[in-house]
C-alpha positions in Angstrom: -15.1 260.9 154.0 -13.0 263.2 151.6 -12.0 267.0 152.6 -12.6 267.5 148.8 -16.5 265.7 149.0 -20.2 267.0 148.8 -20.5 265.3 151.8 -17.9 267.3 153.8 -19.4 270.1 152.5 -22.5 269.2 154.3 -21.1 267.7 156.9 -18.7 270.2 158.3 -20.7 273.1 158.8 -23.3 271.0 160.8 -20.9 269.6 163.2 -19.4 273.3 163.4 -23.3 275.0 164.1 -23.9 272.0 166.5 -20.3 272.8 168.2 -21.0 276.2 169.1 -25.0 275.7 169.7 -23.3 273.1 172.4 -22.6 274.3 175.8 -18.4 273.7 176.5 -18.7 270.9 178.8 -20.5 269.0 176.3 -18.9 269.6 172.8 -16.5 267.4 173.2 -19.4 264.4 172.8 -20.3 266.5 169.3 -17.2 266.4 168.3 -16.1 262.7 169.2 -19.6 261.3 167.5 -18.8 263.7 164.0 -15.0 262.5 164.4 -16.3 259.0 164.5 -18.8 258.9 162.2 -16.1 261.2 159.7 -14.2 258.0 160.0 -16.8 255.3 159.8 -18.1 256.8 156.4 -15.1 254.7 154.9 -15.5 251.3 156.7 -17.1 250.8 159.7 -16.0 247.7 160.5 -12.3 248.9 160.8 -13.5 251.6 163.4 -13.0 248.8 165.6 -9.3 248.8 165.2 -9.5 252.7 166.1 -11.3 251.6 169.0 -9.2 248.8 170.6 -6.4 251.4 169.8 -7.9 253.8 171.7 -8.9 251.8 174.8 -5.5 250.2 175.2 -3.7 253.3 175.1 -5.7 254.8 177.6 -5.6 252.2 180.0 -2.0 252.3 179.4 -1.9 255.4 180.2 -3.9 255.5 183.6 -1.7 252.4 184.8 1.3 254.2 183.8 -0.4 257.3 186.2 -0.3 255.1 188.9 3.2 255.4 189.8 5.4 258.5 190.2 8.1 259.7 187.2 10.7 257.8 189.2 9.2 254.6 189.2 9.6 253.6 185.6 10.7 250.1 186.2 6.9 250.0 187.0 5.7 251.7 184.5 7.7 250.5 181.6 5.2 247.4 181.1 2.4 248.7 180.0 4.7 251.3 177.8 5.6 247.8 176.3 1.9 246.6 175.9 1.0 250.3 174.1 4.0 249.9 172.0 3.4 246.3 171.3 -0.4 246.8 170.2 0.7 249.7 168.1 3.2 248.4 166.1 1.8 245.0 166.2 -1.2 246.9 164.7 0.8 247.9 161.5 3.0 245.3 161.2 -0.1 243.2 160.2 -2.6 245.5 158.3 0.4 247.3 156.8 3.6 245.5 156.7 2.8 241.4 157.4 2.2 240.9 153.6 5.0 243.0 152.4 7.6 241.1 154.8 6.0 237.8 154.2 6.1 238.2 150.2 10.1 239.2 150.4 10.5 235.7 152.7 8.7 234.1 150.0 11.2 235.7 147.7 14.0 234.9 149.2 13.2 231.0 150.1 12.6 230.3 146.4 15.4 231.9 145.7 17.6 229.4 147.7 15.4 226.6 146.7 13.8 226.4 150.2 10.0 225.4 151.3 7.9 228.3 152.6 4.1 227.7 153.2 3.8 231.3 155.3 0.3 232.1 154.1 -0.6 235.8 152.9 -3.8 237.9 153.7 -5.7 240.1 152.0 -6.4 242.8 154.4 -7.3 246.5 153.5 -5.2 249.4 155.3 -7.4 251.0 157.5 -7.2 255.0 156.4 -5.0 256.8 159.0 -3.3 254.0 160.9 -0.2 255.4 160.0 -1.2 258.7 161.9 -3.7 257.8 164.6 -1.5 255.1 165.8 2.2 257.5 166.3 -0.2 259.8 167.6 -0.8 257.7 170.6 2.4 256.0 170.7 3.8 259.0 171.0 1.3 259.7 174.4 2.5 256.7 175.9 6.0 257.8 175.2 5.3 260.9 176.9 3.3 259.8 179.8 6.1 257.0 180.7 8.7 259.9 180.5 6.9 262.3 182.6 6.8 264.9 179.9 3.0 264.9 180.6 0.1 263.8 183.2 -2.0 260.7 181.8 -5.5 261.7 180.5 -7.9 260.5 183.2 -11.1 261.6 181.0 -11.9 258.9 178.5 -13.7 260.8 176.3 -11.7 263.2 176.3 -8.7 260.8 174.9 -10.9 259.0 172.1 -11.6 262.6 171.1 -7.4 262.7 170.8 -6.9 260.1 169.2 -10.0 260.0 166.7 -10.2 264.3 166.0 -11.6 264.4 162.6 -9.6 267.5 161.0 -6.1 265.8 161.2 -7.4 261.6 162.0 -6.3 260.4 158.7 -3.3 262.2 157.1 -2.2 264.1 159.9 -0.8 266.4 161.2 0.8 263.9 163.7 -0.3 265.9 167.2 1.0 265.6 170.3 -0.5 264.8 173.4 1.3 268.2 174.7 -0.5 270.8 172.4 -4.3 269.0 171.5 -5.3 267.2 174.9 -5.1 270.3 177.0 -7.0 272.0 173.8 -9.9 269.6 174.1 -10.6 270.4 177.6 -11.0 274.1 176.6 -14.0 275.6 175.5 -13.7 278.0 172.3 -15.8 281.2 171.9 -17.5 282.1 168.5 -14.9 284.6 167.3 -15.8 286.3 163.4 -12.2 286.5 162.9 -10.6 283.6 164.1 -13.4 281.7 162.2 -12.9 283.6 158.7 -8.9 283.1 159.0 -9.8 279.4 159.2 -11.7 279.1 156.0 -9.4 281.5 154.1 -6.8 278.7 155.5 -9.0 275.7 154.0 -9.6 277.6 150.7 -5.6 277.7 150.3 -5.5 274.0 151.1 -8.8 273.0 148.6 -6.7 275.6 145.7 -4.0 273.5 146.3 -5.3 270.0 146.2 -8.4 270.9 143.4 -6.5 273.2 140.8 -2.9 272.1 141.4 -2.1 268.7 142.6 -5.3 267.1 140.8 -4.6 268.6 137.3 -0.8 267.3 137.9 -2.2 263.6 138.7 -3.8 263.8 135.0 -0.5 263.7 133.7 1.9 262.4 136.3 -0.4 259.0 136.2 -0.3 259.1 132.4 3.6 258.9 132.7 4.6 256.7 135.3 1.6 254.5 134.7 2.9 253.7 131.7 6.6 254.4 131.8 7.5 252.6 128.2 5.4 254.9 126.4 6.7 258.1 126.9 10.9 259.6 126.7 13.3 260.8 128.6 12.0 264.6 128.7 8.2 263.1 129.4 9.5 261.5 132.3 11.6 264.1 133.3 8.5 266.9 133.5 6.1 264.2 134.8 9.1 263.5 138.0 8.9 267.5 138.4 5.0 268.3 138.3 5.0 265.1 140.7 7.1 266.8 143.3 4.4 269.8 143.4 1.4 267.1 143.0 2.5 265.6 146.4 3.1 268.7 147.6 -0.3 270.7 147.2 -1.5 267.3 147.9 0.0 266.7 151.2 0.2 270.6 151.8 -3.4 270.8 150.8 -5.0 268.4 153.5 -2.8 270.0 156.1 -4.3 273.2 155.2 -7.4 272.3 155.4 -7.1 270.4 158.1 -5.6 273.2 160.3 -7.8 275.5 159.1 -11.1 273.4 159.8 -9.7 273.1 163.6 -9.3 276.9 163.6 -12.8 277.5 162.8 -13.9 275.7 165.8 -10.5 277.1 167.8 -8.2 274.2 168.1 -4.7 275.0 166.9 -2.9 272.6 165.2 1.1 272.5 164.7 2.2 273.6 161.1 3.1 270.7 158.8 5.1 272.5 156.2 7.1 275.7 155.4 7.8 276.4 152.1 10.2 272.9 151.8 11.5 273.8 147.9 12.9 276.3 149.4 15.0 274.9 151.4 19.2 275.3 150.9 20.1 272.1 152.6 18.3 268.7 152.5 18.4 269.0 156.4 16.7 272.3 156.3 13.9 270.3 153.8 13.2 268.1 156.4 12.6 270.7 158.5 9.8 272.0 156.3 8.3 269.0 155.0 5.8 266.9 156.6 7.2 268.2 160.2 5.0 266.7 162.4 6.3 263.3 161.1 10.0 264.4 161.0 10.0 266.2 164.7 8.7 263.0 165.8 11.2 260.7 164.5 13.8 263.2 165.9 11.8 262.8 169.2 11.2 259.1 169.5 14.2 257.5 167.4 16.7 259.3 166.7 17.7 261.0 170.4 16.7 258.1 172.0 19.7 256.2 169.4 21.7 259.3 170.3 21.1 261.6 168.0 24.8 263.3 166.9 26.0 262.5 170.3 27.9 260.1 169.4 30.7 258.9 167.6 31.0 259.9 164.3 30.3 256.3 162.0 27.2 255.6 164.4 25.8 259.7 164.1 25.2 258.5 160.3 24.0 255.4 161.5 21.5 256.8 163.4 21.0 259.0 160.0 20.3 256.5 158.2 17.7 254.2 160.4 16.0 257.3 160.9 15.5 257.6 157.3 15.1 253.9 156.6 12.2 253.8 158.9 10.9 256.7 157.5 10.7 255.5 153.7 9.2 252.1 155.4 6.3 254.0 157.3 5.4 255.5 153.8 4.4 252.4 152.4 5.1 248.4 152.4 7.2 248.5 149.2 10.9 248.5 148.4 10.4 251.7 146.3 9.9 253.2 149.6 12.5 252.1 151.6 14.7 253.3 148.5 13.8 256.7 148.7 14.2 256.8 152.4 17.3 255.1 152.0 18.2 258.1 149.6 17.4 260.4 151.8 19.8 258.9 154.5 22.2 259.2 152.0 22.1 262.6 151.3 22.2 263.5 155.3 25.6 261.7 155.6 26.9 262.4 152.1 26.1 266.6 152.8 28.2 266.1 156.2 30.6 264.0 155.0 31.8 267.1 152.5 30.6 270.2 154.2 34.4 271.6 154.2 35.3 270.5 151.0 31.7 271.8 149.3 32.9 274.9 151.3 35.9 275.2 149.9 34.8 274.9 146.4 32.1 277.7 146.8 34.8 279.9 148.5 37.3 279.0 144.9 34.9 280.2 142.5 33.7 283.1 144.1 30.2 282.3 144.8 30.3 283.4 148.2 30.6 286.6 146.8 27.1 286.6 145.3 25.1 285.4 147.9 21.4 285.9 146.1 23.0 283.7 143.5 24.4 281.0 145.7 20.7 281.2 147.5 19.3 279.7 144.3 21.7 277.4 143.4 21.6 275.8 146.5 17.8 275.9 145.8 18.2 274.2 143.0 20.6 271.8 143.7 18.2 270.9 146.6 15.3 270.6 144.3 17.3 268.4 142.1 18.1 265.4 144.7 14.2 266.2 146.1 12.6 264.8 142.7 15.3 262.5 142.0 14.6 261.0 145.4 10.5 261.4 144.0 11.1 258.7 141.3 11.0 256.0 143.7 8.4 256.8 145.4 5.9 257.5 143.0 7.0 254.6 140.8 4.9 251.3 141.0 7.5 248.9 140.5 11.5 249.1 141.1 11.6 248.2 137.5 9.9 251.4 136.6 11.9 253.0 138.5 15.7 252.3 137.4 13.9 252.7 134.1 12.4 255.9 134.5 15.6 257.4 136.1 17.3 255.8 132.9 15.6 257.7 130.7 15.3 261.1 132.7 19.3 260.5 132.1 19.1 260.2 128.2 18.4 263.1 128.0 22.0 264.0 128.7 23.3 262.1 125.5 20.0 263.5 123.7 19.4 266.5 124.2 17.3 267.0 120.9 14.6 265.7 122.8 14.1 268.9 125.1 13.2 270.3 120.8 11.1 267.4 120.0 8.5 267.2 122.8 5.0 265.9 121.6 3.2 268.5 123.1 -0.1 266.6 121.7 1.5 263.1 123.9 -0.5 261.1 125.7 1.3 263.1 128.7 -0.9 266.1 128.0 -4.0 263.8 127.2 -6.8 265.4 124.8 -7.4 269.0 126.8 -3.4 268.8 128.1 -2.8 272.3 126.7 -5.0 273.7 129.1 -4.3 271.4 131.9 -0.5 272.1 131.4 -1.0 275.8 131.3 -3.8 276.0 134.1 -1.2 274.0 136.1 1.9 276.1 135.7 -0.2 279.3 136.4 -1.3 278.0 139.6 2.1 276.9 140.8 3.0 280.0 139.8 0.5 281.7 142.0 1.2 279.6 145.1 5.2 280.5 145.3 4.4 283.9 144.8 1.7 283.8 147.6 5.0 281.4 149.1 7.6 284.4 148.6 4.8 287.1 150.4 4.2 284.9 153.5 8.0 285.3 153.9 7.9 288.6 154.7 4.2 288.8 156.3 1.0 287.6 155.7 -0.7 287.6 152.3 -3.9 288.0 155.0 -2.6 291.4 156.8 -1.4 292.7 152.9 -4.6 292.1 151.1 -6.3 293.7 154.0 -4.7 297.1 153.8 -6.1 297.2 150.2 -9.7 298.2 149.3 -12.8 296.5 150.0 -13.3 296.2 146.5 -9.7 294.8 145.8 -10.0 292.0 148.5 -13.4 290.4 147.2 -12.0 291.1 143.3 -9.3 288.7 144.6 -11.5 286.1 146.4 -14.0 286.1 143.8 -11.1 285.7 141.5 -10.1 282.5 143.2 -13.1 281.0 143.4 -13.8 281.3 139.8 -10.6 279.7 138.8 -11.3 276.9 141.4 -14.6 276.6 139.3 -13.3 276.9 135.9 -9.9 274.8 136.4 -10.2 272.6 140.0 -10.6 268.1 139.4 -14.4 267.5 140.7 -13.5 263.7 140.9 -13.2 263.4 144.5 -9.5 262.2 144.1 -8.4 260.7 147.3 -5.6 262.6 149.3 -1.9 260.7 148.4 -1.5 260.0 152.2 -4.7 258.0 152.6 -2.7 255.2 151.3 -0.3 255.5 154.3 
């Protein structure tokens, strides 16, 4: 079921007037069926998988209970058999046909026999999520860093909660468990900040990030067709498509667990922003960045070590990120970018220093701000080609032509503003789409200095609903009714 559905729209405010028509020892059996059945409107057979998931980590989990934080030699074993059905899990729904196709590769390359069959197998939606979720309570419960879950229930309700179950965010065991036990009182404003929340997150994914895709998948779709400057806004509106997209369905998501009075960690901050491409990936998709700082890159050491293997341990950690975005090389590519720019920005910290201390721009700090911004923003969507691009090929040839632009700059003049890029209505979809970014990083610049909440309430009553009324007509007038699917489904 899509956030951005008819059917949510039905379906969420039942389960919400059955939640609190539910006495609290019981909602958590209203909310486990709804999470269930949330997930089952996709494919019910692969609910199974969610399931087995489910029952191994728990039982995991109690064994694990068994023994005291000192005993880990006993424990470790079934922190194995969690980890082992986990990744086990994605290796063959996600990666086994990715692996087994670049073996195939390879041995026809050196002339060798391979008779490895492939599978067609569908991703199940979410395994990415649900399945680091838990690893990451096994992880926890092995360490001592929590008590094991002794209320089954209570754990499929973890694992499966609807709000964040297939694009995240990626909870801990340490903020939503001791949440579910809980029992949430109707509160008018708690429930009003939560829609307000999932309005933000529908603007951005149903006016912004869905009017973007229209051209975005024009361009890279069809890379031969279109020049340099085409691919070079297409790369750009890309970075804020996945951005309201991703950004979007964590809204929403944190928003629809408000409503019902669960609070779920923050998933982004502002990331284009950000001065440093550390400081990005401490804005973007943070629930999947703290927790590969959590489970892989302290336990390789983290920057405690010597110097050659602290950008080792960069690197993995990025490698492995690109990788869990998607069975491709384009991934791996980007995350292997990524890890480049970590160790490249440390490398020359002095020297880049140095420089900015030469030509004075120290001296202007608002101005160094932005083009450290900017220079940021830059190696973001250059890093973007490869992963929105379907092939390798299109992607060497998309950055080759972003590049042309360099030895032709008449091209920035001779934009086709009629091109396929803009379709039939692009005008509008071009101009609805740079008003609405335009709106979200103001709203972005506000929240930096308070709440756009707290400042529209100090205005007058007939201010606030002139606003909301506002957005909802432009929502209306300019939002994609397709019910596009959210970019992370496919991971």
């Amino acid at each position: 079921m899509l956030f951005n559905s008819t059917e949510f729209f039905i379906f969420f405010p039942v389960v919400v007037t059955l939640y609190f028509l539910t006495p609290f020892n019981r909602r958590w059996i209203i909310l486990l069926l709804a999470s269930y059945y949330f997930y089952m409107s996709w494919k019910p057979a692969y609910t199974l998988i969610l399931v087995a998931s489910t029952l191994i980590d728990y039982t995991c989990g109690r064994m694990m209970g068994r023994f005291a934080d000192e005993e880990k030699d006993k424990r470790r074993p079934w922190l194995y058999l969690s980890l082992a059905a986990n990744l086990g899990t994605l290796l063959l729904f996600k990666y086994y046909n990715f692996f087994n196709d670049s073996a195939r590769d390879l041995a026809l390359t050196l002339n060798v026999p391979y008779a490895m069959p492939a599978f067609e197998l569908l991703l199940p939606m979410g395994i990415s999520f649900y399945t680091f979720q838990t690893m990451s309570y096994s992880i926890d419960v092995y360490n001592g860093r929590i008590k094991h879950e002794k209320h089954l229930g209570i754990f499929a309700l973890f694992v499966s909660f609807f709000p964040q179950l297939v694009a995240g965010p990626i909870e801990r065991a340490g903020n939503l468990l001791g949440q579910l036990h809980v029992g949430h009182e109707f509160k008018y404003n708690r429930i009003v900040a939560g829609l307000k929340r999932m309005a933000w997150g529908f603007f951005k994914k149903i006016v912004i990030a869905d009017n973007l895709a229209l051209m975005v998948n024009s361009v890279y779709n069809n890379p031969t067709e279109f020049d340099g400057i085409s691919h070079i806004i297409a790369t750009v509106f890309f970075a804020f498509q996945i951005y309201c997209d991703f950004s979007g369905y964590s809204d929403i998501a944190i928003g629809a667990a408000q409503v019902m009075g669960f609070k779920l960690m923050e998933n982004f901050r502002s990331p284009y922003f950000a001065k440093t491409i550390s400081e990005f990936w401490g804005r973007w998709h943070i629930s999947l960045s703290t927790w590969f700082r959590d489970y892989l890159y302290i336990p390789l050491g983290g920057n405690r070590v010597v110097k050659w293997r602290w950008y080792y341990n960069l690197f993995i950690v990025f490698l492995v990120s690109g990788l869990w975005h998607g069975a491709s090389w384009t991934f791996v590519i980007w995350g292997a970018l990524h890890g480049m720019y970590q160790i490249f920005g440390i490398i020359t910290k002095s020297q880049r220093n140095t420089i900015v201390q030469k030509i004075g721009l120290t001296q202007h700090p608002q101005l160094y701000k932005w083009v450290q911004v900017l220079t940021v923003f830059f190696l973001v969507c250059f890093s973007w080609i490869f992963f929105r691009a379907n092939t390798i090929n299109d992607a060497f040839y998309i950055v080759g032509q972003c590049f042309s632009v360099l030895t032709n700059p008449g091209q920035v003049f001779a934009l086709n503003w009629s091109h396929d890029v803009f379709m039939e209505q692009g005008a509008k979809i071009f101009g609805t789409s740079i008003i609405a970014i335009a709106i979200m990083e103001t709203v972005h610049l506000i929240q930096r200095n308070g709440s756009v909440s707290q400042l529209l309430g100090q205005r007058p009553a007939i201010v606030r609903w002139g606003v909301y009324y506002l957005a909802i007509i432009a929502v209306l007038l300019f939002g994609q009714f397709g019910n596009q699917e959210f970019i992370y489904f496919q991971f």
